[in-house]
N, C-alpha and C positions, 0 to 999 in steps of 0.2 A: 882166347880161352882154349882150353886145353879140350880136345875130344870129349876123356871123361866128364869133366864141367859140363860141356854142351849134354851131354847124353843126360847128366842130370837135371840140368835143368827142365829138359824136353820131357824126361818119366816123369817128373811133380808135377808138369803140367798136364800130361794126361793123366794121372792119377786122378789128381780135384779134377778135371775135365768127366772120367767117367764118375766119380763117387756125387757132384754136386750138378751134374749137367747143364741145364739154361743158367742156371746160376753163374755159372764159371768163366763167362762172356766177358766179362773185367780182368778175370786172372789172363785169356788168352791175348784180348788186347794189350795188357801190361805186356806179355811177352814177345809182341810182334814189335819190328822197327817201323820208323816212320814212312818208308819207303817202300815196304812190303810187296811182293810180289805173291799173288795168292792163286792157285789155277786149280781147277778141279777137272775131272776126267769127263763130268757129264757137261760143263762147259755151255748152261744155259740151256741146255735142249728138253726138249716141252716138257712141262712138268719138274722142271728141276731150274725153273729160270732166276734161283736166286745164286748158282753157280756159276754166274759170270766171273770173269777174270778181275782181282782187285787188286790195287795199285795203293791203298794208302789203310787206316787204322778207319775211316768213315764208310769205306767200300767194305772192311770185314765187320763191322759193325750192322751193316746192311743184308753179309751174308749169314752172318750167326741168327738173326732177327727172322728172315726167309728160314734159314732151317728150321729153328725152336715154333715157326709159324704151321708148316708143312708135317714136320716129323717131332715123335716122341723120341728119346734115346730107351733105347733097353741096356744097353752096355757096350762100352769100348776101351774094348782089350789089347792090350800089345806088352807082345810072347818075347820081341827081341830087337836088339837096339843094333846097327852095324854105322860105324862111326869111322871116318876115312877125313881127315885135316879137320876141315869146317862143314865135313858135310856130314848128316846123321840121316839113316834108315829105319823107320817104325815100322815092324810088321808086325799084325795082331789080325783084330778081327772087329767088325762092332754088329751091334743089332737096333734095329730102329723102327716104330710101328708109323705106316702115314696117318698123319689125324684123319683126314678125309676120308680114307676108305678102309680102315681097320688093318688092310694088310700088312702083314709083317717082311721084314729084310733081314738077313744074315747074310752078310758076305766079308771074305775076307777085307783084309785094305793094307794099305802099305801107304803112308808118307814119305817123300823124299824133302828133307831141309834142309836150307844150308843156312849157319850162323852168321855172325860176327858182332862180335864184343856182348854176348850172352844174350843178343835178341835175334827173333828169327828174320831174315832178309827174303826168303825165297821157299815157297811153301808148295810143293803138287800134289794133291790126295788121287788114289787106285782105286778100284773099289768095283763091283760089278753093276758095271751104269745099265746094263739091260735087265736087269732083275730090279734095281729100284726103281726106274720107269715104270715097270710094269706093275709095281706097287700104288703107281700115283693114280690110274684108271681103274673106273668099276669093273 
C-alpha cells in the first residue's frame, strides 16, 4: 500500500478510536495483523502491568481490556502523520483519568508503526510513563 493509504487508514482509526473509545476494541483489532508486535514504553512496570509486550490479536485484546480496566480516555489527539515507505508516525497527544484514583494524565504520545498490506505488523507507543505511574498511586 501506498504511504498515503497507510496514513489513512491509521487517521480512521484513531478517529473512531478517540470519538467511541472502549468501544473501538474490534475496529483496532480489525486493524492489527496476525502477527502483531505490540510494545509500550511503560512496558509492564508497576501499575501499568497490562503493558506487556504482545505478539498476537489475544495479547492486544488483553491489553485494550487492562486499559479500559485501569483508565478512562478523555481524548486522543493526533496533530500529524509522518509517513516514510511502510512506516507511519502519529504524534498528538491523549488524556486519560485512572478509575482508581481519580488522577488525571495529559501527556503528549507519539506511535511509531509499520504496515503492510493495510494492517498494522509492528506497533511502539511514547508517552510520559513517569507521570502516568504517578497517576496509578494514592
Amino acid at each position: 500500500m501506498s504511504e498515503s493509504e497507510n496514513v489513512a487508514i491509521l487517521k480512521a482509526g484513531y478517529d473512531h478510536w478517540n470519538v467511541n473509545r472502549e468501544q473501538a476494541f474490534d475496529s483496532w483489532l480489525g486493524l492489527i495483523a496476525e502477527d502483531i508486535r505490540f510494545r509500550s514504553l511503560a512496558n509492564g512496570l508497576d501499575g501499568m502491568a497490562f503493558t506487556t509486550e504482545c505478539n498476537c490479536k489475544e495479547d492486544m485484546l488483553r491489553y485494550f481490556q487492562g486499559l479500559a480496566a485501569d483508565w478512562e480516555m478523555l481524548h486522543y489527539t493526533i496533530d500529524e502523520y509522518v509517513a516514510q515507505g511502510d512506516r507511519v508516525v502519529a504524534i498528538g497527544s491523549c488524556g486519560w483519568r485512572h478509575r482508581a484514583t481519580g488522577k488525571e494524565l495529559e501527556t503528549p504520545k507519539v506511535d511509531l508503526v509499520t504496515m503492510r498490506d493495510g494492517k498494522i505488523t509492528d506497533f511502539f507507543e511514547l508517552y510520559d510513563t513517569a507521570r502516568a505511574i504517578a497517576c496509578t498511586t494514592p
